[in-house]
N, C-alpha and C positions, 0 to 999 in steps of 0.2 A: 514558412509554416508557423502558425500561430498555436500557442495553447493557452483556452485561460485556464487558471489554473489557481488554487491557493497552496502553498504547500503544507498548512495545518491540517489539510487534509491527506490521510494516508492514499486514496486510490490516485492525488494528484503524485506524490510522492512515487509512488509506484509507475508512474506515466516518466516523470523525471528522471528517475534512473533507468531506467530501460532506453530512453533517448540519448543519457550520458554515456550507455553502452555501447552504443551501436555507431556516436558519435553526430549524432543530428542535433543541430544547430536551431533552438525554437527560439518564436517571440512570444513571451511568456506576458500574455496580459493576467495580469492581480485582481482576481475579483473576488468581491468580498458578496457572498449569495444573500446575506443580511442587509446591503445597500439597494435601494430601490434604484437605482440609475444604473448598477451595477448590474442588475438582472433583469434589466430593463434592454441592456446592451447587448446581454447573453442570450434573450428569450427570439432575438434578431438573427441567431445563427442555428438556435437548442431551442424550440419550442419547450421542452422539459424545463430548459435554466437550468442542468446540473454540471459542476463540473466533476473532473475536467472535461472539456472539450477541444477538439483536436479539428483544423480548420488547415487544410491544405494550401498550398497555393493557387491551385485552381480551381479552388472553392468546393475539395469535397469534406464534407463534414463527418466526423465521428464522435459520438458520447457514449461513455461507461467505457472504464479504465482497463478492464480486460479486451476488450473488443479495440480498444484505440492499440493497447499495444502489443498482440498480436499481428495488424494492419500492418503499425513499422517495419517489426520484425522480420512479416512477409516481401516485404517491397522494399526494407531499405536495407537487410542485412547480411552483407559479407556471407553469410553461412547459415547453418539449421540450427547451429547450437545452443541459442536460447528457446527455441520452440521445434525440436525435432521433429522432421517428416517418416523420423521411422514407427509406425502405427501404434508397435509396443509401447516404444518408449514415449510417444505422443501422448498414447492412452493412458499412460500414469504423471504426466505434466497434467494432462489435462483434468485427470481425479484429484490432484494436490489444489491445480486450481480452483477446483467446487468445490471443494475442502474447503478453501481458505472463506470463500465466499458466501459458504453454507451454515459452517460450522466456528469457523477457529474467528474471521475478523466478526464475524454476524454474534458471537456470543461476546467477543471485546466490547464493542460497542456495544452491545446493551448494559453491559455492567456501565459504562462511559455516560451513557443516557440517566441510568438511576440516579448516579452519581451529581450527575451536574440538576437534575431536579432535587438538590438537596437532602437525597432518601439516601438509605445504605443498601447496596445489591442482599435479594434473599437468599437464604441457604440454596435453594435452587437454580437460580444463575451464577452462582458461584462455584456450584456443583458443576453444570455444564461447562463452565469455561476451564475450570480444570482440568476434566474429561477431555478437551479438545486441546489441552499444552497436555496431558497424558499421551494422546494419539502425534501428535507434534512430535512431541521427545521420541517416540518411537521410528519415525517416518526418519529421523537426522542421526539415530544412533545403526541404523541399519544400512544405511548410506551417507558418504560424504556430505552429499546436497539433496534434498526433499526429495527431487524424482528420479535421479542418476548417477553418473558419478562426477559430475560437472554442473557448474551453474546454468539455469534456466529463467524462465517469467514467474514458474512456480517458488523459486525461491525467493525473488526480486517483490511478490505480491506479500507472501509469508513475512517475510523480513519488516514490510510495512504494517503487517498486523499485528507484530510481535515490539514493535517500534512502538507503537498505540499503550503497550500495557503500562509508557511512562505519564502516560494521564492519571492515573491512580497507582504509581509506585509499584506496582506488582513485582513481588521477591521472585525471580529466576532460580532461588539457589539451592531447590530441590531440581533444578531440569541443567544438570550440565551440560545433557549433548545438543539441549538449546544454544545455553552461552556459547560453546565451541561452535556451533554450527554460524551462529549471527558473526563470530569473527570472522571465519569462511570467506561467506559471504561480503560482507562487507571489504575484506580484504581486496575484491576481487574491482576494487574503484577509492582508485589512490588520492580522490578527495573525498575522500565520505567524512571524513574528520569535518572538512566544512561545510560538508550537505547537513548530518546532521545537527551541526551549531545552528544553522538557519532553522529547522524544522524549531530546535528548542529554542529558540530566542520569540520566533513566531507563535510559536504555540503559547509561551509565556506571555506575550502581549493580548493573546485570543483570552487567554483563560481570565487575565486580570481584570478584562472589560465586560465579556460576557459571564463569571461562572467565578468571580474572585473568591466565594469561601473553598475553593478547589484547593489543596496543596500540592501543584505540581511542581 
């Protein structure tokens, strides 16, 4: 099973760890969506060219990072309990996921985009992203993990958008039951000390060549 994938990208990041969960074994081709030969390779499999993309052995394809790792989940995993088939609890996995998607990583990256066009985000994207670590901090102080009381996709996605706020330093240290909730999580994948070194080490070389007055 092949994924390209980059990992300075949070939704491949999110595709990566839900694989490392479940324990699926990928061939992770590196594409960089900036190299013409690169997305020349990708557009062979994704019409779109986004990643990640997920490339079965028997040649079925998936793109967009929810939809890919849901698929795993469904077919390759041991159990329910990253994506519950119990309705309730599906139906608020599933609200945390548009959340994340709608609202929490969709207002990150736009402050991300301002940013690397050399502008300062306005009082009004800044407003909204807070509003949405307000609703965040809420969802993780009222439960152990975003949608239950156990880990999910919903938190595995969250955690990738809350990873993102180190493109611009974002201070955590009005939201504790953030911080506590990212150790949770994290805890819950006894290498993530070295998932994360990669993310930052890569993102570090992204940022220096595309976006160097960045201080990440």
């Amino acid at each position: 099973m092949e994924l390209y994938s980059d990992i300075v990208s949070p939704p491949c990041q999110n595709v990566l760890l839900v694989a490392k969960k479940l324990g699926i074994a990928l061939n992770i081709k590196k594409t960089n969506i900036m190299d013409a030969a690169d997305v020349a390779e990708l557009t062979k499999v994704n019409p779109q060219h986004l990643i990640p993309t997920f490339v079965e052995d028997d040649g079925h394809v998936i793109w967009e990072s929810y939809a890919i790792a849901i698929y795993l989940v469904e077919k390759y995993g041991q159990d329910d309990a990253l994506y519950p088939k119990d309705p309730k609890v599906r139906s608020i996995v599933n609200q945390r996921l548009f959340f994340d998607i709608g609202t929490l990583y969709k207002n990150i990256l736009a402050n991300i985009d301002v940013l690397i066009e050399k502008q300062q985000p306005s009082a009004e994207l800044r407003g909204k992203l807070e509003q949405a670590l307000d609703l965040t901090e809420k969802f993780v102080t009222e439960c152990r993990f975003v949608a239950t009381d156990h880990l999910t996709l919903a938190d595995i996605f969250m955690l990738g958008s809350i990873t993102a706020l180190e493109w611009f330093r974002y201070d955590l240290e009005r939201y504790p039951g953030i911080r506590g909730w990212v150790e949770r999580v994290t805890a819950q994948f006894p290498d993530y000390s070295d998932f994360h070194k990669e993310i930052r080490e890569a993102t570090k070389q992204y940022v220096a060549t595309h976006c160097p007055h960045l201080e990440y």
